[in-house]
C-alpha positions in Angstrom: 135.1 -47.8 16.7 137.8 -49.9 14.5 141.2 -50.3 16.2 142.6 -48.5 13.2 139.8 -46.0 13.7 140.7 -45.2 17.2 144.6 -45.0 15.8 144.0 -42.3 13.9 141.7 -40.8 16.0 144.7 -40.3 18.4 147.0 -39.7 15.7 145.4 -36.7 14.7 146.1 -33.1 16.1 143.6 -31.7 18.4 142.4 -28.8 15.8 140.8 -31.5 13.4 137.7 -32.4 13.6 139.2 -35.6 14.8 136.1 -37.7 14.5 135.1 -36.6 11.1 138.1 -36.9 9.5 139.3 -40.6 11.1 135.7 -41.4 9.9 136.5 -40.2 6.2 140.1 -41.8 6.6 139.4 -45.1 7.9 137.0 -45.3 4.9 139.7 -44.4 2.3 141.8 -46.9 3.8 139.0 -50.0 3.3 139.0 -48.6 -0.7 142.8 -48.1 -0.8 144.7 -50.4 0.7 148.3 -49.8 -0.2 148.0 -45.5 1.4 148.7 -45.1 4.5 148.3 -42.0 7.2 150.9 -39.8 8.6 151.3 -37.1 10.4 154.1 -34.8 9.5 155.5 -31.2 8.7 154.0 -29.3 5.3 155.8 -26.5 4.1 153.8 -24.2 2.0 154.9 -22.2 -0.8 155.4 -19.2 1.2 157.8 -21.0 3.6 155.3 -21.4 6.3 155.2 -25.0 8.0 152.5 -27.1 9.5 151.7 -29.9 11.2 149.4 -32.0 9.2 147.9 -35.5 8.9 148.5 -37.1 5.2 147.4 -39.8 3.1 151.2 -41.3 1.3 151.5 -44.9 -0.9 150.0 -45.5 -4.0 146.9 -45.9 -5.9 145.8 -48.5 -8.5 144.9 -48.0 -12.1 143.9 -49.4 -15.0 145.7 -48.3 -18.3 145.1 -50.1 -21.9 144.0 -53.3 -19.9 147.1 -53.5 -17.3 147.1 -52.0 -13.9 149.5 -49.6 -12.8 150.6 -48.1 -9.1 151.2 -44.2 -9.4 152.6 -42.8 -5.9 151.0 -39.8 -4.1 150.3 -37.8 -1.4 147.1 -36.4 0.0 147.5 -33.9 2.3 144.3 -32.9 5.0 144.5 -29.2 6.5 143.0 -28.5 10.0 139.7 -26.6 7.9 139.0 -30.1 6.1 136.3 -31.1 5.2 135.6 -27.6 4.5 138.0 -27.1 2.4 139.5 -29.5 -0.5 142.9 -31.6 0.3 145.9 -30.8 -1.5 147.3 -33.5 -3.3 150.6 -34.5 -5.1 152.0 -36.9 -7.4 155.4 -38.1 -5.7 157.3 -39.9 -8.3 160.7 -41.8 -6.7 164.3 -40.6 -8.4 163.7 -43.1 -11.2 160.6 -41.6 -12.8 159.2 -38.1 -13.9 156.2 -36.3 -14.4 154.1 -36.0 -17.4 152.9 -32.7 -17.1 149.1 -32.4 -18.3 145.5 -31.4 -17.7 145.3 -32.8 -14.1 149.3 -32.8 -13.0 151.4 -29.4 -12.5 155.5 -29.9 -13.6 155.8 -29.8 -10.1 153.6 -33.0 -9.2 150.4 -30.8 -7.9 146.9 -32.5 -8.7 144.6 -30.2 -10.6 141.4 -31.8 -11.2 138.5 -30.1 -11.1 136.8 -32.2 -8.6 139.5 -30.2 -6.0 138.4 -27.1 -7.8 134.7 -27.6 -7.1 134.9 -28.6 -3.4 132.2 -28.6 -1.9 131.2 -29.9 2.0 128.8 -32.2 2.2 128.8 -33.6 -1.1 133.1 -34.0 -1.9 134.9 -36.5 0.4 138.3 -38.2 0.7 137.3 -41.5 -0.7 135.4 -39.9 -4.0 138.2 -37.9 -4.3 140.7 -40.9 -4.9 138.4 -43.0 -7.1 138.1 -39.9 -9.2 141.7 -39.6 -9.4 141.9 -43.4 -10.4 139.5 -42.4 -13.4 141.6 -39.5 -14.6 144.6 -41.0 -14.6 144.0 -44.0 -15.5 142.8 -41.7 -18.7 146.2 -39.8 -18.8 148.6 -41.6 -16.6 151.1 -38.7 -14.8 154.4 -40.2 -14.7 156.8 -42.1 -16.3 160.0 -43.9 -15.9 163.3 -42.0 -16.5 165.0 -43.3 -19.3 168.0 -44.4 -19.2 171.0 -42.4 -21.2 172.2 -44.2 -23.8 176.3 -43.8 -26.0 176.5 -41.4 -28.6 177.9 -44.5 -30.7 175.4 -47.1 -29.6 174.8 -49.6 -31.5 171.4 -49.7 -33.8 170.2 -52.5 -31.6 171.3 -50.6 -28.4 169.5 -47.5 -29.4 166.7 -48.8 -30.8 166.0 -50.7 -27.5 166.1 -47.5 -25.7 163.9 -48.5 -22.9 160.5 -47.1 -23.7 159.6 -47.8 -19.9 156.3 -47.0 -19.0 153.8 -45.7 -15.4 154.7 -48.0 -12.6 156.2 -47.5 -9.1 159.3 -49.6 -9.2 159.4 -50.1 -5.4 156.3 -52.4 -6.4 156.6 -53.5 -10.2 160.5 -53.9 -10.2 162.2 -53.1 -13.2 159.6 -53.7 -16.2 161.4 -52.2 -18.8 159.2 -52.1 -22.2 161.4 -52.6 -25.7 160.5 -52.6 -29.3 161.5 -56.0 -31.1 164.1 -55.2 -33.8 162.3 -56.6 -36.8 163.4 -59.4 -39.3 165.6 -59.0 -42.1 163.3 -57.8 -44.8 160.1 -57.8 -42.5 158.6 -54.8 -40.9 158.9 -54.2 -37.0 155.5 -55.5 -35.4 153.3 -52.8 -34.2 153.1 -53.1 -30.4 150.3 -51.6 -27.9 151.7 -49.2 -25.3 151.1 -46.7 -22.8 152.1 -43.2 -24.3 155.6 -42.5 -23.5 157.7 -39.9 -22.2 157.1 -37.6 -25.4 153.3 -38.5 -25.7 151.5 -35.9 -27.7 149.8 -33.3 -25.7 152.0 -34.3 -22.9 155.1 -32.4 -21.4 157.8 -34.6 -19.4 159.3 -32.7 -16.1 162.2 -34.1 -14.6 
């Protein structure tokens, strides 16, 4: 058994199947290296609270040829790997959701793989990569923008930072702008992520 193995072996409350799951952990960890595991309090919707081991940082994906880092947590009740974890996306105070097919306004994951649990053939590490591929199909956040005057200037406005999916804490500050065009020349057409008002996309603050 790994050092990090045995870590969250001991980690772990006694009513997991403390083996199994360090087993499926460990092997999430290998895949994704920027989550880390935590034990701590879950609150339900009903009020109820529980002790439970989670999976918190962020994962990688790939978006029109650039890689992004979109936070979440994955959250491992006692019954797992019977039944499916719960997962959110956590955006930080300087992003919001995109609600869509796979994200609630509220940050819950909704993919069907979660939907279709099933032991013995859905697992922690499947469960990520699949959530790399789906978002990496419809990214689920988006930076805040920022409030601009009611008299701003036309270059002011038009640079209104169209910021795109990316955890600051790890891409500081890349702010995306359209180049104000040439006297008497058209503005270039520039590739980029959908933004805050995508089609077929609703922002949640």
């Amino acid at each position: 058994m790994t050092s990090r193995k045995s870590a969250i072996t001991k980690m772990l409350p006694k009513t997991y199947l403390r083996k199994h799951v360090a087993q499926d952990i460990d092997i999430a960890l290998i895949h994704f290296k920027d989550l880390f595991p935590k034990v701590d309090k879950y609150i339900y919707n009903d009020g109820t609270t529980k002790v439970l081991m989670s999976l918190t940082g962020t994962i990688p994906i790939l978006f029109e040829d650039m890689s992004y880092n979109i936070p979440i947590s994955v959250w491992l009740e006692e019954s797992y790997p019977q039944s499916a974890p719960i997962c959110y996306v956590r955006p930080s105070r300087d992003m919001m959701i995109l609600r869509g097919n796979y994200v609630s306004s509220n940050g819950d994951v909704l993919l069907p793989y979660l939907q279709e649990w099933e032991q013995g053939k859905c697992d922690l590490v499947s469960l990520l990569q699949v959530m790399v591929a789906m978002f990496g199909d419809a990214p689920p956040i988006c930076m805040q923008p920022y409030p601009q005057p009611a008299q701003a200037s036309y270059s002011n406005s038009f640079s209104s930072r169209m910021v795109l999916y990316l955890a600051p804490f790890i891409f500081p500050s890349i702010l995306t702008i359209f180049p104000l065009p040439a006297e008497g020349k058209q503005a270039q057409t520039m590739r980029l992520p959908p933004l805050c008002l995508t089609v077929g996309m609703v922002c949640s603050g």
